[in-house]
C-alpha positions as CSV (number, residue, x, y, z in Angstrom):
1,X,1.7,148.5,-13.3
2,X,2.1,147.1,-9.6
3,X,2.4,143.9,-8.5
4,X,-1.4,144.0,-6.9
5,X,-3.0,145.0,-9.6
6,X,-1.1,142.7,-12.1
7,X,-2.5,140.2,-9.6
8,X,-6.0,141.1,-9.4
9,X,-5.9,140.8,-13.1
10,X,-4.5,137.7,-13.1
11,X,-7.1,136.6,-10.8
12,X,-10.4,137.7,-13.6
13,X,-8.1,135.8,-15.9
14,X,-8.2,133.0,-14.2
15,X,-12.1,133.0,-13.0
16,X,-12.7,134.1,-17.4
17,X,-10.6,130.7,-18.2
18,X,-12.3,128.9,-15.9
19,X,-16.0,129.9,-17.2
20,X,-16.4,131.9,-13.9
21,X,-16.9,135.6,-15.0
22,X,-17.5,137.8,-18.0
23,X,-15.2,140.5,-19.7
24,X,-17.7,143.1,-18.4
25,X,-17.7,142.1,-15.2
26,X,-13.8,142.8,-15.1
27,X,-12.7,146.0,-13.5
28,X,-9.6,146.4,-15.7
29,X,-10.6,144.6,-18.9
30,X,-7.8,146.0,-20.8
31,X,-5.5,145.1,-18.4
32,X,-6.6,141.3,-18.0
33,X,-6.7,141.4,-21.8
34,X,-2.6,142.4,-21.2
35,X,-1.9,139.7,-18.9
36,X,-3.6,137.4,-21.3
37,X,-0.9,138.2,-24.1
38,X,1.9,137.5,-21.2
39,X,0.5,134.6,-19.8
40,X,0.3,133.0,-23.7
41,X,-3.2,132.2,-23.5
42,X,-4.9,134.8,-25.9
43,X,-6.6,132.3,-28.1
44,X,-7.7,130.1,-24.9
45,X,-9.7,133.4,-23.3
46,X,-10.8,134.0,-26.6
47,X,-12.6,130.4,-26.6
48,X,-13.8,130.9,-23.0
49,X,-15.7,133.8,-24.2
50,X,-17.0,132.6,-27.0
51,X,-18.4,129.6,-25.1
52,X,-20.2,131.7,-23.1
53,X,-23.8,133.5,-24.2
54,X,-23.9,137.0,-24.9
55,X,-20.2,137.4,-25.3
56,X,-19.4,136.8,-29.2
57,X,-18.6,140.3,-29.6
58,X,-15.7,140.3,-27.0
59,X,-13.4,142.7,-28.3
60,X,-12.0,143.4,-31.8
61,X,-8.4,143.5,-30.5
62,X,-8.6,139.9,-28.8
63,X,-10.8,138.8,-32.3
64,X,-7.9,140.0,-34.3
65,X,-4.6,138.8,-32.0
66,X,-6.2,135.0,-32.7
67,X,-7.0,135.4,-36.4
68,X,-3.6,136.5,-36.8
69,X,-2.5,133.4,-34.3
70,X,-4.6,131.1,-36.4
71,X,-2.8,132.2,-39.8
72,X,0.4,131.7,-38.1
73,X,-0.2,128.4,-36.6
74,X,-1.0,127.5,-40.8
75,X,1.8,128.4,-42.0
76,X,4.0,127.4,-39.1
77,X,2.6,123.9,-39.2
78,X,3.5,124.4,-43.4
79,X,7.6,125.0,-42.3
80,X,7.4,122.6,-39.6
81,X,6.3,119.8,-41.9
82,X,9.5,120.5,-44.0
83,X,11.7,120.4,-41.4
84,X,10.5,117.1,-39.7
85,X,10.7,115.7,-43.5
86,X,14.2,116.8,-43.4
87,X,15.5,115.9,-40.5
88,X,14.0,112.4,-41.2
89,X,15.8,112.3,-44.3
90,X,18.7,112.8,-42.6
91,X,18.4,110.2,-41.3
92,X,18.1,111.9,-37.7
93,X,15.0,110.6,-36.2
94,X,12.9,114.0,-35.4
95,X,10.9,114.4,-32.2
96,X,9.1,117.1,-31.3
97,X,8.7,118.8,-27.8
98,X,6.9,120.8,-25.5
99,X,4.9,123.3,-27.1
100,X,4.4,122.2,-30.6
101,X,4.3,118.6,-29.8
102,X,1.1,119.5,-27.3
103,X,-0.6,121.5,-29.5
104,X,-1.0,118.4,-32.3
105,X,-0.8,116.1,-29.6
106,X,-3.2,117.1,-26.9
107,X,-5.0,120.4,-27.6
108,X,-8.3,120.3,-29.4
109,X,-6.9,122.5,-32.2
110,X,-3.3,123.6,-32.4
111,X,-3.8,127.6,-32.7
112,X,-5.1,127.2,-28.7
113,X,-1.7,126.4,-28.1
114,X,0.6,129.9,-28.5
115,X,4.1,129.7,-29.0
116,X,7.3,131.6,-30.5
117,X,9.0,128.6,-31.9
118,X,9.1,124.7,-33.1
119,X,11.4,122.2,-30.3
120,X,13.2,119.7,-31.9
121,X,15.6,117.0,-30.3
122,X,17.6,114.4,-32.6
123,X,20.4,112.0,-31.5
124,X,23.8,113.8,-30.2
125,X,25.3,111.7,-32.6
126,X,23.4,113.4,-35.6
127,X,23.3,117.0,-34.6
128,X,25.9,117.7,-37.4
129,X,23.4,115.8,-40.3
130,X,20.6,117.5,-38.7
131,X,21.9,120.6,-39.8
132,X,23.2,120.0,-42.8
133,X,19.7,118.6,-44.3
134,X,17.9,121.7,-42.1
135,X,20.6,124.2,-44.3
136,X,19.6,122.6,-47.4
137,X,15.8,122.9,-47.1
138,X,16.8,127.1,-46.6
139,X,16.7,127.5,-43.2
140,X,19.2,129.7,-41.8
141,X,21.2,129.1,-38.8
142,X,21.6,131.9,-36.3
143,X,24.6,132.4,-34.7
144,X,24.4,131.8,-30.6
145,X,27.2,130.5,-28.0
146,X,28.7,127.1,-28.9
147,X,31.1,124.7,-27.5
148,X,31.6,121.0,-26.8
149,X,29.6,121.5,-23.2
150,X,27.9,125.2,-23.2
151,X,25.1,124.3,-25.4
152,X,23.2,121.8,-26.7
153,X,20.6,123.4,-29.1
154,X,20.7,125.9,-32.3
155,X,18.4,128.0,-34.1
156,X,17.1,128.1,-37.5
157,X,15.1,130.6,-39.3
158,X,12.8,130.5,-42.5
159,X,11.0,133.8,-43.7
160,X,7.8,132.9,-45.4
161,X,6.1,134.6,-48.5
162,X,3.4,136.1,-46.5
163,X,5.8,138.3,-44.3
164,X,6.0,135.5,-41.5
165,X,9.0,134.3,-39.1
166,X,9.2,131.0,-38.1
167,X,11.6,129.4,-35.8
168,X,12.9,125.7,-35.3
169,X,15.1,125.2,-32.2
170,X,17.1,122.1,-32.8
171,X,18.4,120.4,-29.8
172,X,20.1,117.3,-29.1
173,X,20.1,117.3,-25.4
174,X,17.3,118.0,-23.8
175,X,18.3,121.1,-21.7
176,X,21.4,123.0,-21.5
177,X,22.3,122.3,-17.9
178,X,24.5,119.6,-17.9
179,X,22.5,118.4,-14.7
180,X,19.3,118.7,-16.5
181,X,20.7,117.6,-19.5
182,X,20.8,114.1,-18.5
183,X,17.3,113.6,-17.2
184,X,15.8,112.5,-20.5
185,X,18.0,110.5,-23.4
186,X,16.4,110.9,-26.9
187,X,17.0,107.1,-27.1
188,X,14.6,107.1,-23.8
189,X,11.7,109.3,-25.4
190,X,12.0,108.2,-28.7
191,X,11.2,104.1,-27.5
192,X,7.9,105.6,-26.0
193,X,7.1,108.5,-28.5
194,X,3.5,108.4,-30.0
195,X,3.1,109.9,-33.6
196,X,1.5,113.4,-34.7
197,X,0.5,112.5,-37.8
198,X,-0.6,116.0,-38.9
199,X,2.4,117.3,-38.8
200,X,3.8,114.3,-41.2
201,X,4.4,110.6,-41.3
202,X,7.6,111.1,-39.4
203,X,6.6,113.1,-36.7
204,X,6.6,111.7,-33.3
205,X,6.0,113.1,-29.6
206,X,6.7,112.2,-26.1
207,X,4.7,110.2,-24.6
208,X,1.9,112.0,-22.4
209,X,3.6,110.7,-19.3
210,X,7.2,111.9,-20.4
211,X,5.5,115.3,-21.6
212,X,4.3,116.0,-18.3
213,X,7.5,115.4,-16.7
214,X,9.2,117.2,-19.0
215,X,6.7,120.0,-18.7
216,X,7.0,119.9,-14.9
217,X,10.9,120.6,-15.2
218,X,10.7,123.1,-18.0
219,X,8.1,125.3,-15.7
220,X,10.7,125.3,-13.2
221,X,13.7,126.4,-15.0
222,X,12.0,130.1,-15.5
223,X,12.5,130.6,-11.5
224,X,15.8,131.4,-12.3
225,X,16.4,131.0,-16.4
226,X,14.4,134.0,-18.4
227,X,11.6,134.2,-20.9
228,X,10.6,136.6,-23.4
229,X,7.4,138.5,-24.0
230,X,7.2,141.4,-26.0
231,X,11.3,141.2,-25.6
232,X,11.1,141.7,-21.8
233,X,12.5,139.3,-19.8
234,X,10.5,137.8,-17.3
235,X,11.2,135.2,-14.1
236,X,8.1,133.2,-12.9
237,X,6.9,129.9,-13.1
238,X,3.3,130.2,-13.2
239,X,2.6,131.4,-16.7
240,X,-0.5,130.1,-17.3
241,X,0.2,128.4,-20.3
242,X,2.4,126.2,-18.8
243,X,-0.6,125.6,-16.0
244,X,-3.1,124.7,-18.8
245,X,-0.7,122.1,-20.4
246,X,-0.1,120.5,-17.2
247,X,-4.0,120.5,-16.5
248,X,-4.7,118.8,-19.9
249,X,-2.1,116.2,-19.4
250,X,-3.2,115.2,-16.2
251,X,-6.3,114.3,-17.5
252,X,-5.3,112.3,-20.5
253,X,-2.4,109.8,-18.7
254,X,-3.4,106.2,-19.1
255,X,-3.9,104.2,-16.3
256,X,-0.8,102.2,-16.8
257,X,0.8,106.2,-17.1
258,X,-0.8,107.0,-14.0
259,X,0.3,104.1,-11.9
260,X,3.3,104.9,-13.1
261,X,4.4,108.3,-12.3
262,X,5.2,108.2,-9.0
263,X,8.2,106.5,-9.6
264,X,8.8,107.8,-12.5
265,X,9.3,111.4,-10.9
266,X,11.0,110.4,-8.3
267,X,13.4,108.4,-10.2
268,X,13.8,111.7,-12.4
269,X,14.3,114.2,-9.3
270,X,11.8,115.4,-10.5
271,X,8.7,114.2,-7.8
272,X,8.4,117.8,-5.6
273,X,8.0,119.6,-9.5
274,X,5.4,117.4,-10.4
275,X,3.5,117.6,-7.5
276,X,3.7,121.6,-7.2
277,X,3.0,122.1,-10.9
278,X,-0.4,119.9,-10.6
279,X,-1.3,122.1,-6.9
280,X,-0.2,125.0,-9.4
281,X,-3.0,123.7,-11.9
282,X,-5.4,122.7,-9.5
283,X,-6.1,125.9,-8.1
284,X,-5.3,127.8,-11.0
285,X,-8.1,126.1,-13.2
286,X,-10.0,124.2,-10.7
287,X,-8.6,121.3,-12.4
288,X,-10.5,118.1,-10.8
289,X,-7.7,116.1,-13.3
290,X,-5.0,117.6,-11.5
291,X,-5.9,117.4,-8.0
292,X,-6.7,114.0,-8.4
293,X,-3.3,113.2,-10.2
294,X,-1.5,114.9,-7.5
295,X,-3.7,113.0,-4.8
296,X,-2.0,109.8,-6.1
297,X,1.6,111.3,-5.6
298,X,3.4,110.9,-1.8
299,X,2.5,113.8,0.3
300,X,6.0,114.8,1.3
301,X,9.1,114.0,-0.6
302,X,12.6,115.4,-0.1
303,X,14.4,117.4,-2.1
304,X,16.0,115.8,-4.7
305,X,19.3,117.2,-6.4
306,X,17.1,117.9,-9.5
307,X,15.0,120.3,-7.2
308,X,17.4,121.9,-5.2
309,X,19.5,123.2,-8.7
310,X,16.2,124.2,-10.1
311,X,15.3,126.0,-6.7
312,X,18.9,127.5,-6.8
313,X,20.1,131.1,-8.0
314,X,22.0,131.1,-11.1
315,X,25.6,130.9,-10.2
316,X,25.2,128.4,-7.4
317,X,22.9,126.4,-10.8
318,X,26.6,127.3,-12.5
319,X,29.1,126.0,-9.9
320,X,26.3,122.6,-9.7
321,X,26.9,122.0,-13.5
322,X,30.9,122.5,-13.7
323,X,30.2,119.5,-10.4
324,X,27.9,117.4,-12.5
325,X,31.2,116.9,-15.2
326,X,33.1,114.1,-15.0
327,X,36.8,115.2,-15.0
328,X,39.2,118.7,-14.6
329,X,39.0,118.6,-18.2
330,X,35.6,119.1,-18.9
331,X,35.1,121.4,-16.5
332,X,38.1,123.7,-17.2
333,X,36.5,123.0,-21.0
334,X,33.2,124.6,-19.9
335,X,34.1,127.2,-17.6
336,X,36.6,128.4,-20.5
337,X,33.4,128.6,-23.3
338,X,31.0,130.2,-20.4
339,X,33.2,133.0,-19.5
340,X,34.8,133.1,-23.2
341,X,32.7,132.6,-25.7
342,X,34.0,132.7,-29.8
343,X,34.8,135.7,-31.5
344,X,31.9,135.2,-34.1
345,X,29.1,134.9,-31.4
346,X,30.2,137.8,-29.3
347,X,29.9,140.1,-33.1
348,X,27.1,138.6,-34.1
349,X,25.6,139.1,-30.2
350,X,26.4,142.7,-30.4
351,X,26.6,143.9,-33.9
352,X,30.1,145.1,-33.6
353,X,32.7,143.8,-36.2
354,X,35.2,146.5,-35.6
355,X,35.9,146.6,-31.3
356,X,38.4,144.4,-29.9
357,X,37.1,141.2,-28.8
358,X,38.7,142.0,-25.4
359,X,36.1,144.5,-25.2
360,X,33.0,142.4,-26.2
361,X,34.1,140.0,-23.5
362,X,33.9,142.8,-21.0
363,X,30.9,144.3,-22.3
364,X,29.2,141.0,-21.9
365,X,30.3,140.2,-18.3
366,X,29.5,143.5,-17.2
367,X,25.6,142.9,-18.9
368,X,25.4,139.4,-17.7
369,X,26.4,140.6,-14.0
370,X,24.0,143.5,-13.7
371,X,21.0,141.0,-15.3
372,X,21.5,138.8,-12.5
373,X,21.8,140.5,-9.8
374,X,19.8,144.0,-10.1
375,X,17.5,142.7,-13.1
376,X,15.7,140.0,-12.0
């Protein structure tokens, strides 16, 4: 498939989204119904169509992707209800991010919202608690790279009865940059967090202002940091589920949010993102919310250091985050857990118990190299 006619189709997917077209009137419906499952917005497409007369029976295949979304979203919401409980039994103060936290927090019913996992961020200081009380609810830890600077999150797995997977990515730092790391404190988002009560008493979200933000910077780390669909890695911004969250968040801000934004963004670094994600938005979904958000923002801003890393390739993002450190130390501390990471992640990463460890390192520099420069 070629880069125009991945485009054409992500044009009819757009115009379908946006209540402009019909599946029939689609030249490569199968193809659009493709992008769809990469762009992560199945289940909206599936609720554009049904909106529209005369299109009920849209496809079987799209019919039976979202009933199968719809059953996950139960149970998921089932697990993630547990592990909120938990983590507020901890006690470590549970809020929930990005995609979860907008689909019981801003979309009109969470299975419209597709995702692989459940974002979590609790206090540095009670990331070990936090996964002692996830542990002893049975959800298992996966192994990934560690170290006191090289990452700040950790997965944890729970198979269900019903043959499902379900995922909670516990962080206590917001991002694992250590520039972007220190945009957003959970002390910060927790003193303006607004509750999702159906996901349990303890659950709480970002505000909508902080969400948007966050949003904003999260779209702009895939320029350069991969996703996953279908276990292909992928590099570009403009996945459209990311567009529809920033479109509904523009138009939910209140007015005291909206004043407030401007300054907000720019005191983030974060003011250029903002204002291309709600362009992006705009013309993506003929978003009237987001073209008048962005009306209120400056019309030319200068790069800010935020938006010059994020605009960055990946080893000039690497040499900007050994900067952002304080002292030699913790520099030469995360240099030496980047470039050597333990023994028990490199098996684990590779399924190898038996090679020297000399030889996983290699292995892994030589993969890391040729993804970055010949597999992007």
């Amino acid at each position: 498939m070629g880069p125009d006619t991945s485009s054409a189709a992500d044009e009819d997917l757009r115009r379908l989204l946006r209540g402009e077209s019909s599946l029939a009137a689609c030249a490569q419906a199968a193809l659009v119904m493709r992008r769809a499952r990469f762009h992560g917005v199945m289940p909206l497409l599936y609720r554009a169509l049904r909106a529209q007369a005369g299109q009920a029976g849209d496809g079987s295949q799209l019919r039976a992707e979202v009933f199968a979304q719809t059953a996950w979203e139960v149970r998921h919401a089932e697990v993630v209800r547990d592990a909120v409980d938990a983590l507020a039994s901890a006690p470590a103060a549970p809020l929930l991010l990005k995609g979860t936290a907008l689909a019981y927090g801003l979309y009109p019913a969470p299975f419209l919202r597709s995702r692989g996992d459940t974002d979590i961020l609790v206090p540095q200081h009670r990331a070990a608690a936090a996964h002692q009380a996830l542990v002893e609810r049975g959800f298992a830890p996966q192994d990934g790279i560690s170290g006191e600077f090289v990452s700040y999150q950790r997965n944890y797995r729970r198979s269900c009865s019903d043959g499902t997977t379900h995922v909670i990515d516990l962080h206590w730092k917001i991002n694992n940059s250590q520039l972007l790391s220190r945009l957003f404190t959970h002390e910060e988002l927790w003193a303006q967090s607004q509750p999702l009560p159906a996901l349990g008493a303890a659950a709480r979200a970002p505000s909508y202002l902080h969400s948007l933000l966050i949003a904003c910077m999260h779209r702009a780390t895939h320029r350069v940091a991969p996703y996953y669909v279908d276990h292909e890695a992928h590099h570009d911004p403009d996945r459209l589920i990311w567009l529809w969250d920033v479109h509904l968040l523009a138009g939910v801000l209140s007015p005291a949010e909206r004043q407030t934004l401007p300054s907000a963004a720019d005191r983030k670094g974060l003011l250029c993102l903002v204002q291309d994600s709600l362009a992006a938005a705009a013309t993506a979904f003929a978003s009237t919310a987001a073209a008048d958000l962005a009306s209120t923002l400056p019309a030319d801003s200068a790069p800010s250091a935020v938006a010059r890393y994020l605009d960055s390739p990946w080893l000039k993002q690497q040499w900007m985050d050994v900067l952002a450190l304080p002292d030699t130390r913790s520099r030469l501390r995360f240099l030496r857990e980047t470039l050597f990471p333990d023994a028990a992640y490199l098996r684990g990463k590779y399924g190898d118990s038996a090679s020297a460890i000399g030889w996983l390192h290699a292995r892994r520099t030589i993969a890391g190299l040729r993804s970055r420069l010949i597999g992007k």
